[in-house]
DRENDREN-702150 format. One record per atom (N, C-alpha, C, O, CB): residue in three letters; x, y, z. Coordinates in steps of 0.001 Angstrom, whole numbers, padded with zeros to 6 digits, always signed. Glycine has a CB too. Example, Ala and Ser with C-alpha at 12.3 -4.5 7.8 and 13.67 -1.06 7.14 Angstrom:
BEGIN
ALA+013190-005690+007800 ALA+012300-004500+007800 ALA+013200-003300+007800 ALA+014236-003319+008465 ALA+011308-004473+009046 SER+012850-002250+007080 SER+013670-001060+007140 SER+012900+000030+007870 SER+013409+001138+008039 SER+014084-000598+005725 
//
This chain:
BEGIN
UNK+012848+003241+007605 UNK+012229+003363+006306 UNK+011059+004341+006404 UNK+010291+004553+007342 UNK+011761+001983+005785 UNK+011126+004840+005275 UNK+009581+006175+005025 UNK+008559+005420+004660 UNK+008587+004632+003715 UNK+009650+007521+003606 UNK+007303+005695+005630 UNK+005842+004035+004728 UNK+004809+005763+004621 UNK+004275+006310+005586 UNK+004561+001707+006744 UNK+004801+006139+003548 UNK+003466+006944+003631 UNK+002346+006231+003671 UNK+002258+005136+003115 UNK+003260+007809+002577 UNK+001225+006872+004440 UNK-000233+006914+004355 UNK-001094+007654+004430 UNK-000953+008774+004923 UNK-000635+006430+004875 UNK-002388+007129+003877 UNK-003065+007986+003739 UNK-004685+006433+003638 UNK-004620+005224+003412 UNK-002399+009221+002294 UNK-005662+007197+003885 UNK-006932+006628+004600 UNK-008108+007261+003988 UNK-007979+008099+003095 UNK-006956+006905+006197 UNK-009433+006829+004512 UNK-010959+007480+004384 UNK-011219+007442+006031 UNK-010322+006996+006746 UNK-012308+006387+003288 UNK-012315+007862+006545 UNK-012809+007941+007813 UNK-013045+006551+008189 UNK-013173+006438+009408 UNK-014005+008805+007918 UNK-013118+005761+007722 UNK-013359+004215+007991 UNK-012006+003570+008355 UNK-011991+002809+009323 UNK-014000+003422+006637 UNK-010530+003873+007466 UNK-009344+004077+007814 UNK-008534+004588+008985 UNK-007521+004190+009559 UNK-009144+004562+007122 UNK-009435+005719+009142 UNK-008759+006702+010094 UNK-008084+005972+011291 UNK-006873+005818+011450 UNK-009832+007753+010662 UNK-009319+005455+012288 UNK-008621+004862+013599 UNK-007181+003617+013117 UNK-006006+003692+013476 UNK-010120+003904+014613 UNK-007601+002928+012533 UNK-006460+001831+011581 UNK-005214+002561+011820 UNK-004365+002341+012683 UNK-006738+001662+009628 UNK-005244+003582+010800 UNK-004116+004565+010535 UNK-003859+004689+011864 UNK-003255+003742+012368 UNK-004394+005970+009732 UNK-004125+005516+012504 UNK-003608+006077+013668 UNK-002240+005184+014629 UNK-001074+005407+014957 UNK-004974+006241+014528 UNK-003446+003902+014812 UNK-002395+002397+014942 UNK-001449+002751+014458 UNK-000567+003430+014983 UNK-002707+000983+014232 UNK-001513+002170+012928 UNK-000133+001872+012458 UNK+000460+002964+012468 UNK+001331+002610+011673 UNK+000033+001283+011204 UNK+000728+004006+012700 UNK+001657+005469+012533 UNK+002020+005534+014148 UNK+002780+006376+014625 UNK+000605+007173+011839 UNK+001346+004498+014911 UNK+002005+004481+016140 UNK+002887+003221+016074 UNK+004066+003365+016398 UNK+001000+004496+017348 UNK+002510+002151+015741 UNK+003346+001318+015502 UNK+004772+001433+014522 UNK+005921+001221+014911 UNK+002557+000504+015147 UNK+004462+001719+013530 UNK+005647+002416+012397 UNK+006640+002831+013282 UNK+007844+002575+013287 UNK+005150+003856+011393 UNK+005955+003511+014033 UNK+007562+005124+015165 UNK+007721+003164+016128 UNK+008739+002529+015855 UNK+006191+007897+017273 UNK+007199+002833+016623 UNK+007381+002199+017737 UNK+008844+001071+016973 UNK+009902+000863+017567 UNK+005680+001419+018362 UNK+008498+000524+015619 UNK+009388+000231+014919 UNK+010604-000058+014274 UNK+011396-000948+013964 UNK+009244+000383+014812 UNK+010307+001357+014223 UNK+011951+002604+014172 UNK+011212+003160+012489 UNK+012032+003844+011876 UNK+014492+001377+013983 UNK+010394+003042+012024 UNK+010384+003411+010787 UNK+009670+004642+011006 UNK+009168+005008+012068 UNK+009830+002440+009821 UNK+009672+005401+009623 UNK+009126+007137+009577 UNK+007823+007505+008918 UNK+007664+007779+007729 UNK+010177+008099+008704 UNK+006852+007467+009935 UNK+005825+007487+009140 UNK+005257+008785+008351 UNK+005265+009878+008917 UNK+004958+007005+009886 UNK+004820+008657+007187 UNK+004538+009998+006628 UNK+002977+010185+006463 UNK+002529+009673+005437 UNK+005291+010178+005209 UNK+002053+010830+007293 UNK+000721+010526+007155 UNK+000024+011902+006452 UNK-000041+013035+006929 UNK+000106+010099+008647 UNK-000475+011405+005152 UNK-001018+012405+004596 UNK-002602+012528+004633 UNK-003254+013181+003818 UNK-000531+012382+003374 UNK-002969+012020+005379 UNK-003925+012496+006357 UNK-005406+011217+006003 UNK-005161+010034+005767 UNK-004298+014499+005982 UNK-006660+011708+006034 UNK-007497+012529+006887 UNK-006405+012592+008366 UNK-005594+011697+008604 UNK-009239+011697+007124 UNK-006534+013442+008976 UNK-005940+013729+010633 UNK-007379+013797+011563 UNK-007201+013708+012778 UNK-004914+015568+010807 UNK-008763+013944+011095 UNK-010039+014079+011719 UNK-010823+013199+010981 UNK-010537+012754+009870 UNK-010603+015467+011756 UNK-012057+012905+011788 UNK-013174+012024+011217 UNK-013748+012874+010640 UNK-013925+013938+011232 UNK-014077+011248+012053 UNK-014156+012734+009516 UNK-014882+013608+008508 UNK-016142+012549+007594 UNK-016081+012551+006365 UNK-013526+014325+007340 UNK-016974+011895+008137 UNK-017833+010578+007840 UNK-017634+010995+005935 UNK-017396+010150+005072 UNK-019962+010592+008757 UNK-017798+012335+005718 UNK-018532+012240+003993 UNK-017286+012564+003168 UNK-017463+012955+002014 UNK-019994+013617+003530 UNK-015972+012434+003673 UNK-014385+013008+002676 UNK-014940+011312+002210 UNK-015678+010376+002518 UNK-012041+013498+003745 UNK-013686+011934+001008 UNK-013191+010996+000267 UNK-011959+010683-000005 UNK-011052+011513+000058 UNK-013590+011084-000590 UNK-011751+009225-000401 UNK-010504+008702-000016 UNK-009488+009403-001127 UNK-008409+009600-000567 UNK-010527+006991-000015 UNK-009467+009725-002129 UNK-008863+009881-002975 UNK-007838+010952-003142 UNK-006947+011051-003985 UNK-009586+009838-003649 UNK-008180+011770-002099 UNK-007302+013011-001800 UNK-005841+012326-001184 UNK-004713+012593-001597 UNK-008158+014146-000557 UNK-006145+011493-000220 UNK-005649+011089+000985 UNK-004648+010017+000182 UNK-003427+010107+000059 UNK-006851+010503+002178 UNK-005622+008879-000375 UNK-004414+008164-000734 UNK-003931+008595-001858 UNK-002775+008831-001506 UNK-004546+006836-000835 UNK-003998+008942-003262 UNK-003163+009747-004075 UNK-001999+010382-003641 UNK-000953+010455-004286 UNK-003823+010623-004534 UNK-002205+010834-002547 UNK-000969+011694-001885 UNK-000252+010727-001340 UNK+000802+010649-001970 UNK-001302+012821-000747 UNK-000293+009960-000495 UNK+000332+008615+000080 UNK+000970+007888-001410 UNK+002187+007745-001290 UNK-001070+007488+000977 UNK+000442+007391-002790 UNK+000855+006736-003621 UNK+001640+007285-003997 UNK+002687+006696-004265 UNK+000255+006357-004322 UNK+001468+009303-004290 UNK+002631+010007-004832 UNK+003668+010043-004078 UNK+004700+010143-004741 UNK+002411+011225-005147 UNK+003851+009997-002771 UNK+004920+009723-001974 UNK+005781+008898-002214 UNK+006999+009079-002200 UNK+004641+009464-001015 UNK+005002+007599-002533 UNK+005929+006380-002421 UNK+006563+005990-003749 UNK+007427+005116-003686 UNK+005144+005138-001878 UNK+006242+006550-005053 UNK+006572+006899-005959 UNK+007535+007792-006578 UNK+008057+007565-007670 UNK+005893+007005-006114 UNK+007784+008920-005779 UNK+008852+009957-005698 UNK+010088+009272-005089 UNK+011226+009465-005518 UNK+008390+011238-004807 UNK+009787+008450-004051 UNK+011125+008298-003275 UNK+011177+006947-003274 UNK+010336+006163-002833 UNK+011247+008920-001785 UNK+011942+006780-003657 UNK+012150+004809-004061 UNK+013135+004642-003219 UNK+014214+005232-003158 UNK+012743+004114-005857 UNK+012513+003439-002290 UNK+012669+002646-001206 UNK+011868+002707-000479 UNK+011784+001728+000262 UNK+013564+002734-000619 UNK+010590+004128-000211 UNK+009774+003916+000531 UNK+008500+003527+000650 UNK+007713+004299+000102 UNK+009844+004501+000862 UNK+007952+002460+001252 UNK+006554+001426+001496 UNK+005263+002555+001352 UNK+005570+003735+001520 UNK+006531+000530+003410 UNK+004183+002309+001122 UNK+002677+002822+001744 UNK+002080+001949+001795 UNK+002091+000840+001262 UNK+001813+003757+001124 UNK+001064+002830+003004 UNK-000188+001516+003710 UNK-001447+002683+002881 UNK-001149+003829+002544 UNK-000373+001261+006374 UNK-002386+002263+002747 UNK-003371+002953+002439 UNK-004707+001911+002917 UNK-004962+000801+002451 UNK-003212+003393+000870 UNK-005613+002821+004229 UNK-006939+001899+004739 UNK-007897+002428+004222 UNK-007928+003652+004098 UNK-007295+001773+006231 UNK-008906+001632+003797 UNK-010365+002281+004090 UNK-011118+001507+004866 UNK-010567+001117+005895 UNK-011212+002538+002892 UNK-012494+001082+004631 UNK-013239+000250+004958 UNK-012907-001665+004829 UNK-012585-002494+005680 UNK-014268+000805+004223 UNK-013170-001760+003405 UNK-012774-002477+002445 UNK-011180-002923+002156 UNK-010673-004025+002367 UNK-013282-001818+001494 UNK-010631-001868+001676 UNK-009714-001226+001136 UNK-009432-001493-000339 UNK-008353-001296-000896 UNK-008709-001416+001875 UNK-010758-002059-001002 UNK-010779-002383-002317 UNK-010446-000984-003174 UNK-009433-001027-003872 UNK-012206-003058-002647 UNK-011312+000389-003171 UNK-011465+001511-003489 UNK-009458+002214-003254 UNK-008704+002669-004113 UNK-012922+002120-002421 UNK-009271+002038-002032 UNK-007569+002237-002085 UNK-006834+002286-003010 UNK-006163+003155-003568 UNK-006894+001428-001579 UNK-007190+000349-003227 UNK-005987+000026-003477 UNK-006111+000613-005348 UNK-005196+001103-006009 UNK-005675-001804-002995 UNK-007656+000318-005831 UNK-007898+001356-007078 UNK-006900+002292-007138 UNK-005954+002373-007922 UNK-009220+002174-007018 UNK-007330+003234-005898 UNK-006830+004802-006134 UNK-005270+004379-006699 UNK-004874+004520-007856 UNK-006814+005970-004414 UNK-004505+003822-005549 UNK-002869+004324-005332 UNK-002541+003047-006623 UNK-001375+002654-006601 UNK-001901+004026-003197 UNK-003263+002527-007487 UNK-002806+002100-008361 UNK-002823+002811-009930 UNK-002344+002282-010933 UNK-003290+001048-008193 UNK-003391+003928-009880 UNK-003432+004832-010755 UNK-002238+005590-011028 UNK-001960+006053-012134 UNK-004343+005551-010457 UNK-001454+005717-009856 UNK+000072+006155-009827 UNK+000767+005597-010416 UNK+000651+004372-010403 UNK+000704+006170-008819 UNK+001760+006180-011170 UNK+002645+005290-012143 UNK+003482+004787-011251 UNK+003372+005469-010233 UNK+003442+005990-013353 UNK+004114+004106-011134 UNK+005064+003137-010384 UNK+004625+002979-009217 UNK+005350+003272-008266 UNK+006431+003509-010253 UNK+003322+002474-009017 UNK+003051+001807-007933 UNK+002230+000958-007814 UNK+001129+001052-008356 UNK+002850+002386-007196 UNK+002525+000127-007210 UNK+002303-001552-007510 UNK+001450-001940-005643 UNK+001969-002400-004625 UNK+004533-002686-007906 UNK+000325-001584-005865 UNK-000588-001381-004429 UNK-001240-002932-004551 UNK-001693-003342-005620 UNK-002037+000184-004449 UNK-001230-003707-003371 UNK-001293-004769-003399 UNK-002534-004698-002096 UNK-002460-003926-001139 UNK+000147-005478-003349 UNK-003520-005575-002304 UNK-004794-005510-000964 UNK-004710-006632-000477 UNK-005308-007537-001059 UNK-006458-005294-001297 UNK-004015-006909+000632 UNK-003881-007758+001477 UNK-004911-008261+002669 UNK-005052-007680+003745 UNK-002907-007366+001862 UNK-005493-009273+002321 UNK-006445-009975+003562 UNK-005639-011163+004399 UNK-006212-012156+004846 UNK-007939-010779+002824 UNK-004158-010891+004547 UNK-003937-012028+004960 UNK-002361-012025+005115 UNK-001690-011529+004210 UNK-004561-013035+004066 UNK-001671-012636+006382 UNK-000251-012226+005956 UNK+000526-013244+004938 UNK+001734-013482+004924 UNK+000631-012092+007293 UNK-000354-013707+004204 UNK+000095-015013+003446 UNK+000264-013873+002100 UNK+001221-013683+001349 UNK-001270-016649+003316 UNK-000975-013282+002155 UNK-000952-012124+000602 UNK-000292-010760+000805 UNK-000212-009835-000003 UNK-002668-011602+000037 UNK+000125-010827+001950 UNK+000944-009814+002044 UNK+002346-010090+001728 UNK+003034-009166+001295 UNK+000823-009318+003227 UNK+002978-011548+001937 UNK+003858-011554+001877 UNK+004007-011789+000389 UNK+004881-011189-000236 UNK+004282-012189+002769 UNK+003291-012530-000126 UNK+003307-013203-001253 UNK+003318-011535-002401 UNK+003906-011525-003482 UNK+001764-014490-001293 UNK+002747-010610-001985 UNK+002727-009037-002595 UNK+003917-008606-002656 UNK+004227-007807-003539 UNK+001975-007953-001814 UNK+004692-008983-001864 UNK+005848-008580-001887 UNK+007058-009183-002297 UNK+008014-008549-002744 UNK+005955-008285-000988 UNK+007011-010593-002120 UNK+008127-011332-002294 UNK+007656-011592-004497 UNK+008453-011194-005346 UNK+008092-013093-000828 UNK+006874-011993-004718 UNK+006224-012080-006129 UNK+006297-010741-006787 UNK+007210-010517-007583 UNK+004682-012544-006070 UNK+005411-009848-006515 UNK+005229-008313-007327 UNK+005707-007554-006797 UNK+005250-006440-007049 UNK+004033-007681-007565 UNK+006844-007589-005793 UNK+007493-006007-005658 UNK+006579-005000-005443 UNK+006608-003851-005884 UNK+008237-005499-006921 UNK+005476-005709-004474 UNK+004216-004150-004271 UNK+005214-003053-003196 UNK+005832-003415-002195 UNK+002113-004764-003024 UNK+005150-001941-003644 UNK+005480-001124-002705 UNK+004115-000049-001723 UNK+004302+000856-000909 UNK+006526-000306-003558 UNK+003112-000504-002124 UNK+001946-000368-001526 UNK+001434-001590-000667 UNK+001821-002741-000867 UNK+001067-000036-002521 UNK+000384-001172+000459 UNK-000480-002444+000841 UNK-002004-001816+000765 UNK-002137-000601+000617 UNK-000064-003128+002545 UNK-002781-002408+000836 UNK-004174-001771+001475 UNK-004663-002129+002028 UNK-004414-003316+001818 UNK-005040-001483+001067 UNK-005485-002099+002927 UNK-005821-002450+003825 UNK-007514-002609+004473 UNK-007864-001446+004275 UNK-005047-001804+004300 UNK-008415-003104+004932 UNK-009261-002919+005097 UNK-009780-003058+006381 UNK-009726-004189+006863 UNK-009612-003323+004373 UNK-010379-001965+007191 UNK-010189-001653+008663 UNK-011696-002131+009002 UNK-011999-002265+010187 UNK-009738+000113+009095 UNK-012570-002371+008075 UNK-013745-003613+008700 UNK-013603-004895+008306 UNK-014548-005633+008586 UNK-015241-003407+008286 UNK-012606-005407+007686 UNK-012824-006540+007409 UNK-011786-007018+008537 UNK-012114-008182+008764 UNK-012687-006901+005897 UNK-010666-006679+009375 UNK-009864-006993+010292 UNK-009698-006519+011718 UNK-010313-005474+011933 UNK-008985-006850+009791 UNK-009085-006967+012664 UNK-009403-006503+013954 UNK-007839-005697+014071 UNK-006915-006162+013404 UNK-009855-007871+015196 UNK-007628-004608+014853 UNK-006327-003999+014718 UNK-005248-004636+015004 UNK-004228-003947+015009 UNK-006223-003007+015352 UNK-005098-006180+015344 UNK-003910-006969+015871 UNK-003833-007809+014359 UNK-002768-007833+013743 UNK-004230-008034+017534 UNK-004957-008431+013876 UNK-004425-008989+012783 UNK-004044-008198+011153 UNK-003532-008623+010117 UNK-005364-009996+012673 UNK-004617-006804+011603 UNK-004370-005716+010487 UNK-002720-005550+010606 UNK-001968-005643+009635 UNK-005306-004097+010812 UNK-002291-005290+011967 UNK-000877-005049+012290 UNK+000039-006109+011900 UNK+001210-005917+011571 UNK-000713-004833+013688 UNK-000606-007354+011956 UNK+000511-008501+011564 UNK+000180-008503+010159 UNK+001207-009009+009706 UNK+000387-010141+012324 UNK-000490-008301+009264 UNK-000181-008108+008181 UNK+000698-006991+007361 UNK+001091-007041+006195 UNK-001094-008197+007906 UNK+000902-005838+008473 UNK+001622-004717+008113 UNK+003201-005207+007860 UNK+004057-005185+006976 UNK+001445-003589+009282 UNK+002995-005695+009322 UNK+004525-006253+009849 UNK+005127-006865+008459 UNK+005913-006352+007663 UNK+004429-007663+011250 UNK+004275-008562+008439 UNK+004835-009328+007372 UNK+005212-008308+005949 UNK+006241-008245+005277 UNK+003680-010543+007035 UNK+004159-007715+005861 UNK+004447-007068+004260 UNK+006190-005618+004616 UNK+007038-005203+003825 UNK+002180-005798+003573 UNK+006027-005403+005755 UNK+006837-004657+005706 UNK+008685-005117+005893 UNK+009776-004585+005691 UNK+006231-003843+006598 UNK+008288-006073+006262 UNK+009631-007328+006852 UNK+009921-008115+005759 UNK+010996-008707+005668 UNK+009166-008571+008182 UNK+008858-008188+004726 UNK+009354-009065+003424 UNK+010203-008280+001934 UNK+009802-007244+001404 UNK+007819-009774+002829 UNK+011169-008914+001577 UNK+011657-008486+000189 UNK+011292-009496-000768 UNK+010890-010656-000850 UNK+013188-008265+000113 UNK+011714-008228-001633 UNK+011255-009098-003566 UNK+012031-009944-003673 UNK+013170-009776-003239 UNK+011474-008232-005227 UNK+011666-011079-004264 UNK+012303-012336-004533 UNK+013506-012211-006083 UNK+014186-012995-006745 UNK+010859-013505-004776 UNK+013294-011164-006076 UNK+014071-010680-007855 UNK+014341-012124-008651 UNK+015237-012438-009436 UNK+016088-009706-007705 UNK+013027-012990-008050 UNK+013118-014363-009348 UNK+012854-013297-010518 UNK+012316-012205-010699 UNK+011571-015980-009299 UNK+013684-014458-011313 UNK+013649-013913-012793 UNK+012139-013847-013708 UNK+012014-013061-014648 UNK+014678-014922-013616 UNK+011210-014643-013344 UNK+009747-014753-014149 UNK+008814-013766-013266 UNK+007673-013596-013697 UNK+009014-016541-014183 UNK+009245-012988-011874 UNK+008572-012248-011351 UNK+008807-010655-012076 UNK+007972-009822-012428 UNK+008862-012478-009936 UNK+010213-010638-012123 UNK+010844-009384-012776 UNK+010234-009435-013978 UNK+009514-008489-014297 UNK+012431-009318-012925 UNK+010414-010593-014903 UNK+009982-010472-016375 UNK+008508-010138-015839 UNK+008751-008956-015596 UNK+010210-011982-017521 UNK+006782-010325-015367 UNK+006327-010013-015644 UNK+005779-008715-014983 UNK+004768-008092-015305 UNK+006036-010801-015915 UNK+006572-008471-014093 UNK+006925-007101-013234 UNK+007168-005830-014476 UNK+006582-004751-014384 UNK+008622-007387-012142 UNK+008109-006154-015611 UNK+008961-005356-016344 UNK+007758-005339-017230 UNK+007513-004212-017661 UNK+010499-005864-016849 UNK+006838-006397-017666 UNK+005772-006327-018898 UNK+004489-004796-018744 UNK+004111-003859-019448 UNK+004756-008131-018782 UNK+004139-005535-016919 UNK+003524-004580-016535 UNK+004201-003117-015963 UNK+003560-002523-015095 UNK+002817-005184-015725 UNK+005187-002670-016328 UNK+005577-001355-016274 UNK+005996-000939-017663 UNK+006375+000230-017605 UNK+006648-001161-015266 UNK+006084-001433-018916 UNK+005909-000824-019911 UNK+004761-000925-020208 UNK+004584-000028-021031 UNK+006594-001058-020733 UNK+004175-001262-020117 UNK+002341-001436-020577 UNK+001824+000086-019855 UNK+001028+000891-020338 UNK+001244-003266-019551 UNK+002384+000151-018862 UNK+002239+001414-017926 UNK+002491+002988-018542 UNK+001793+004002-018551 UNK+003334+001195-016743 UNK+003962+002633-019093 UNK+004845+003825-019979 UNK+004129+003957-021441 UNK+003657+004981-021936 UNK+006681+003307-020259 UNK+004177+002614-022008 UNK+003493+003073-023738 UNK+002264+002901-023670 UNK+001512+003659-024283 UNK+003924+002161-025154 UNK+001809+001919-022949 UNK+000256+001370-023287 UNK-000402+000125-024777 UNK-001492-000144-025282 UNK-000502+002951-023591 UNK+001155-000333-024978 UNK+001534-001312-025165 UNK+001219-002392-024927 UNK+001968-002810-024044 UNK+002173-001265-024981 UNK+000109-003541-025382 UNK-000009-004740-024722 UNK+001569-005562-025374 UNK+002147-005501-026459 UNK-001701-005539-025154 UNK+001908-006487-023760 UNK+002750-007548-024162 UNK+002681-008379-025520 UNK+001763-008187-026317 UNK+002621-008383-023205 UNK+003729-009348-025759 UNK+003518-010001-027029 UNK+002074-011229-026145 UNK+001413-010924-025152 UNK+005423-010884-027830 UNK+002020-012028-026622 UNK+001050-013900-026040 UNK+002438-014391-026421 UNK+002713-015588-026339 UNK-000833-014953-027293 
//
């Protein structure tokens, strides 16, 4: 599978991990960078490009780190069809995936140590959508709300 990413300098080392882990895997990692520590970039270059990735080509995952990874998961949710989910936990990772069909994760590279960042990769990347029917229905609400800007009916 293709997992783009993309990071801030707080991300960076994180990233690096997982784009070694990804190959170690068998999966294809697509890293749209930072590739250097740059303390004053900003994330938004980096993950935008990672969200547009995963958006173009349907079937493929993104990780997106920062610090936090609150600011991320913002960014790559600005992308239309992408459903970026910030995982502190492999309980919300899985639950991101099996519930909302996130095809994003985010990640936050001070709030975790690189072994429990990785098992949250894993889980989110090892889990499928549950295509329950009340997940889809409000899966489907929030992607026309997306297209027209449309609030749902109450």
């Amino acid at each position: 599978m293709r997992v783009h990413l993309g990071s801030d300098h707080a991300g960076l080392d994180l990233k690096t991990a997982i784009v070694r882990r990804l190959a170690e895997l068998g999966h294809e990692p697509v890293d749209h960078g930072p590739v250097e520590y740059v303390a004053t970039d900003d994330y938004p270059p980096f993950v935008l490009r990672a969200a547009q990735g995963v958006a173009a080509e349907r079937g493929s995952l993104g990780v997106v780190i920062g610090g936090s990874g609150n600011g991320e998961a913002m960014a790559a949710n600005k992308v239309r069809g992408v459903r970026c989910a910030l995982a502190w936990s492999t309980e919300t990772a899985q639950l991101a995936r099996e519930h909302n069909d996130a095809n994003v994760v985010s990640l936050g590279a001070r709030m975790h140590d690189e072994a429990t960042a990785l098992s949250i990769l894993e889980v989110f990347l090892g889990t499928s959508y549950s295509g329950d029917e009340r997940h889809t229905r409000r899966i489907g609400m929030l992607s026309a709300y997306e297209t027209s800007g449309a609030l749902p009916p109450l």
